[in-house]
C-alpha positions as CSV (number, residue, x, y, z in Angstrom):
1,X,116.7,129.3,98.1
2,X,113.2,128.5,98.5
3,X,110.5,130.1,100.4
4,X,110.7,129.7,104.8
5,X,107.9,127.7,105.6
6,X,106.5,129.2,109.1
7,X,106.4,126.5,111.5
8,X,107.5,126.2,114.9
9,X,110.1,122.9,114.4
10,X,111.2,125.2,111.8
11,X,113.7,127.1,114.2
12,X,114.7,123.7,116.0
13,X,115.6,121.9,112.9
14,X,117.4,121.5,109.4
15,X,115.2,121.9,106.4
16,X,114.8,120.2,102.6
17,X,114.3,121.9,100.0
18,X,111.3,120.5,98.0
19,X,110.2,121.3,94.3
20,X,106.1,120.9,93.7
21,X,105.6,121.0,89.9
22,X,102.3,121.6,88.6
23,X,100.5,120.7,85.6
24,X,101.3,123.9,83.7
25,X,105.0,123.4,84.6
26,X,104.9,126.0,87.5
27,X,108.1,125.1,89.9
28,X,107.4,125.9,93.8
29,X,110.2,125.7,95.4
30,X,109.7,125.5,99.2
31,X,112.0,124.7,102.2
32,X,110.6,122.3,104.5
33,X,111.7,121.8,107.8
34,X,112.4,117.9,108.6
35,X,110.3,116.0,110.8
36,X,107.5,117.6,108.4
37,X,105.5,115.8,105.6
38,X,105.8,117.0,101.8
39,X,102.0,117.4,102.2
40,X,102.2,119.6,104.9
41,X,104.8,121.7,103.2
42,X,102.6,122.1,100.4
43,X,99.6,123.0,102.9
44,X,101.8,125.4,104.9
45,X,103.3,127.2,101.6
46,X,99.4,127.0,99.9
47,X,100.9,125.3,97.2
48,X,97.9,124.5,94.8
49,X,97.1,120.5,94.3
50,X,97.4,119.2,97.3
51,X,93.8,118.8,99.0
52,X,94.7,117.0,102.0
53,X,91.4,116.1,102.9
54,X,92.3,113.9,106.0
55,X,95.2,116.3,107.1
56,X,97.9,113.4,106.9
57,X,96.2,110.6,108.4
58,X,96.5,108.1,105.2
59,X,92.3,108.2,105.0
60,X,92.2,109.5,101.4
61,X,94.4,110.0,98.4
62,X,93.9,113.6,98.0
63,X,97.8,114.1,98.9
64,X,98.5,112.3,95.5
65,X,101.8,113.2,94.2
66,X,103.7,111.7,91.2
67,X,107.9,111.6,92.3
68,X,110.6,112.4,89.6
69,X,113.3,110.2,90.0
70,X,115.4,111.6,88.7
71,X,115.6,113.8,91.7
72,X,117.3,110.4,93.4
73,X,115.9,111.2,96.7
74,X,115.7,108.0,99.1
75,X,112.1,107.3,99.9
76,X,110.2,105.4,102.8
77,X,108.9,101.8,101.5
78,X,105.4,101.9,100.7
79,X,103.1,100.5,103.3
80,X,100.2,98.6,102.8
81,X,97.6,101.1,103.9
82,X,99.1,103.9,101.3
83,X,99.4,100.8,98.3
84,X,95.8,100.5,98.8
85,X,94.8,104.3,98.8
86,X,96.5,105.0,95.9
87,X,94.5,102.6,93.8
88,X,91.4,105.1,94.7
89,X,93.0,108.7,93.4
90,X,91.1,110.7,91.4
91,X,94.4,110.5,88.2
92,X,95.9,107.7,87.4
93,X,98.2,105.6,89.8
94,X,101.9,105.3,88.1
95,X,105.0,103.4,89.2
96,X,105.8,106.5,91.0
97,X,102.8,107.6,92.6
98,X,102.7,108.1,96.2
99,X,101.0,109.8,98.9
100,X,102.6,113.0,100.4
101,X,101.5,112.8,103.9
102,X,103.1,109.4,103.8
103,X,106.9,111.1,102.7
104,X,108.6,112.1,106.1
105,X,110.7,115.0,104.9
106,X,114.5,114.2,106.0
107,X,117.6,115.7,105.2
108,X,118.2,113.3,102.3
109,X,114.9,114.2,100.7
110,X,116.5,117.5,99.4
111,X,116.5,118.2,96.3
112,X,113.0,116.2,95.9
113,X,110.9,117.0,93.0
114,X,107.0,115.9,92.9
115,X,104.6,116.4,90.4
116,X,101.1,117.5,91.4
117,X,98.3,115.7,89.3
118,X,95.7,117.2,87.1
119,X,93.7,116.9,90.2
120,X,92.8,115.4,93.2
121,X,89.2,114.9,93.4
């Protein structure tokens, strides 16, 4: 099991487990209590490569994640503010790029695996 992320929905609610992969292959896996964000998981659990400049607010693109699929976890549909944002991040934008504050973490996003990207600024 992954590390508790201390929070105080974190008693109230079910959690997801959530693998942040870093450059160098590094796997963080961190349980994230729903009704979070996968950025604020990472922020919580100081997982290296998320910035989070804006704190969630879809004003930047420093929450820049790259998603395996292969993970299958249902995501959100994109909205027009975060397809814009994520033509300004400091990698390049993939087919799977999206922004982490933007990811709502539910019970069907366990098992989620994200890529962090060389960097985010």
């Amino acid at each position: 099991m992954g590390q508790s992320m201390v929070s105080e929905i974190a008693e109230a609610g079910s959690m997801a487990e959530i693998t942040y992969r870093s450059t160098d292959g590094t796997a963080t896996v961190v349980d994230v209590p729903t009704g979070n964000s996968v950025m604020r998981g990472a922020v919580v659990n100081g997982i290296r490569g998320i910035v989070a400049e804006c704190g969630g607010g879809a004003m930047c693109s420093t929450c820049h994640v790259y998603i395996d699929e292969s993970s299958g976890a249902p995501l959100p549909k994109m909205s027009e503010i975060e397809d814009e944002l994520l033509y300004s991040t400091a990698c390049p934008r993939r087919g799977n790029s999206r922004l982490s504050c933007q990811l709502p973490v539910t019970d069907e996003l366990d098992g989620l695996v994200v890529d962090l990207p060389e960097r985010q600024q």
